[in-house]
C-alpha positions as CSV (number, residue, x, y, z in Angstrom):
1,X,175.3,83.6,-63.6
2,X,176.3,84.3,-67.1
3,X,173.8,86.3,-69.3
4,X,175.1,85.8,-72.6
5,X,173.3,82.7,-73.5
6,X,169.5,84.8,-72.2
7,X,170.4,87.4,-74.3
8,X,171.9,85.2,-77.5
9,X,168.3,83.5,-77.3
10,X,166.4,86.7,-77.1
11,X,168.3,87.5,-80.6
12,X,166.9,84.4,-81.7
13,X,163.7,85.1,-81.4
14,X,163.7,88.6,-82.6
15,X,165.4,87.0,-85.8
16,X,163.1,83.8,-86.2
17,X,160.1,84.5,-89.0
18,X,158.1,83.6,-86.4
19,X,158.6,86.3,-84.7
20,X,159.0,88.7,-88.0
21,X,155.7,87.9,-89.3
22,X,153.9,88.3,-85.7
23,X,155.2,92.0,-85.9
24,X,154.6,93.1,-89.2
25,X,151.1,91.9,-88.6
26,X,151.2,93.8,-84.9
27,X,152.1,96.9,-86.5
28,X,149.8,96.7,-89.7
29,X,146.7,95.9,-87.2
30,X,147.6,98.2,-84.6
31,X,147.7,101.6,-87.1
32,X,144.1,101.4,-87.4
33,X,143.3,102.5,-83.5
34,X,139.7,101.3,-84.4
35,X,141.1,97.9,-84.6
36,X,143.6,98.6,-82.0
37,X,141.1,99.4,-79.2
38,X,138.7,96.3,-80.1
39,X,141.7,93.7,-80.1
40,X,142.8,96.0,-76.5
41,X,139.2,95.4,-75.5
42,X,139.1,91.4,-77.0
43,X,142.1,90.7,-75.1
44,X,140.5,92.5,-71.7
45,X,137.8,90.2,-72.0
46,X,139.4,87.2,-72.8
47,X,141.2,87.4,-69.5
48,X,138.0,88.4,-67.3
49,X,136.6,85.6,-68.9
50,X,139.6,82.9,-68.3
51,X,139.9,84.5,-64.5
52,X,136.2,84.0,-63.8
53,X,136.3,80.6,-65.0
54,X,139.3,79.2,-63.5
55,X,138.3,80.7,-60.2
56,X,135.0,78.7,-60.5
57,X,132.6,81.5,-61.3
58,X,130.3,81.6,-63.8
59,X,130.9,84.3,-66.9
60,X,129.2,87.3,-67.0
61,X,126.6,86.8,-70.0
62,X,127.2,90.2,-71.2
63,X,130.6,90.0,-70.8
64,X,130.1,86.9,-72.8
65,X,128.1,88.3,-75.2
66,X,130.5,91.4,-75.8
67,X,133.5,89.0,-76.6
68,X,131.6,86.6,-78.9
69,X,130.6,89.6,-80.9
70,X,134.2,91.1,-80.8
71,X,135.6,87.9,-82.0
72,X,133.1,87.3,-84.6
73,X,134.0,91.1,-85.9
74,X,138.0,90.6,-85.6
75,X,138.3,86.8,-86.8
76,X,136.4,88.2,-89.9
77,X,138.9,90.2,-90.7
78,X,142.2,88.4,-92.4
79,X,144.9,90.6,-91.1
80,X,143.5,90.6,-87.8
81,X,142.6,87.1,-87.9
82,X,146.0,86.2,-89.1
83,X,148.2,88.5,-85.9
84,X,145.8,87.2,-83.6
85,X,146.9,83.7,-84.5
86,X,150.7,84.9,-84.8
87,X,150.8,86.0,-81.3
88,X,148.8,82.6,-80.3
89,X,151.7,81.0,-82.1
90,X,154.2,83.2,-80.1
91,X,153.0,82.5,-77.1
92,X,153.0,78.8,-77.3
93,X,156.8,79.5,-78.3
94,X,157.1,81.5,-75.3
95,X,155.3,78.9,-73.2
96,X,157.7,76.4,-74.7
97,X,160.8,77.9,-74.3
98,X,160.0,78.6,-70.4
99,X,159.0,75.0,-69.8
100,X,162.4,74.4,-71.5
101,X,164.0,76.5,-69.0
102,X,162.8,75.8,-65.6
103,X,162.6,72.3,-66.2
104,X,166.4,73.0,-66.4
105,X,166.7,74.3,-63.6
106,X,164.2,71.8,-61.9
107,X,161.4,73.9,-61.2
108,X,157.6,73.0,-61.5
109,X,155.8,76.0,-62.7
110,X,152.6,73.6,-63.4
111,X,153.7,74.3,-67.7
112,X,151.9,71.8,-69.8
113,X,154.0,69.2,-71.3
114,X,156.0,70.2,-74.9
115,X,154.0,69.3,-77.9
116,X,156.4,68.1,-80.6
């Protein structure tokens, strides 16, 4: 298999705005460690949270707690706010672009449908 076409696409999307503004807002968020290690720990327990419930379990209510307050203190923030939703904007391109590519290649990795 050729790789030129995987690595021409990968070009793309280190060119596309998208992906621009989702890094100058990475690295302007990121050089405040304060911020860094909340948005570390918001993202930890976003995933705890998302494992426990797809596995049936009910959320830890301090866990709970913890990332309600976390995303209260972040979301007020507007460069925070606005990376968090670039990177939720990259990953639905991400998500997009796989669903793209194993559909090709006839493979059902359970990927929602495309939303146009």
């Amino acid at each position: 298999m050729d790789y030129s076409q995987a690595h021409l696409l990968a070009r793309a999307i280190r060119e596309s705005q998208e992906y621009k503004t989702y890094h100058q807002l990475k690295e302007l968020v990121m050089a405040d460690e304060t911020q860094a290690a909340l948005i570390r720990e918001y993202k930890k327990l976003q995933v705890s949270l998302s494992m426990a419930a797809m596995s049936g379990q009910s959320p830890n209510t301090e866990d709970m707690q913890r990332f309600s307050g976390i995303n209260a203190l972040l979301f007020s923030k507007t460069e925070v706010k606005d990376y968090l939703l670039a990177e939720m904007q990259m990953q639905k391109t991400l998500s997009d672009i796989l669903k793209i590519v194993t559909d090709a290649a006839d493979i059902d990795m359970g990927i929602p449908e495309l939303s146009q």
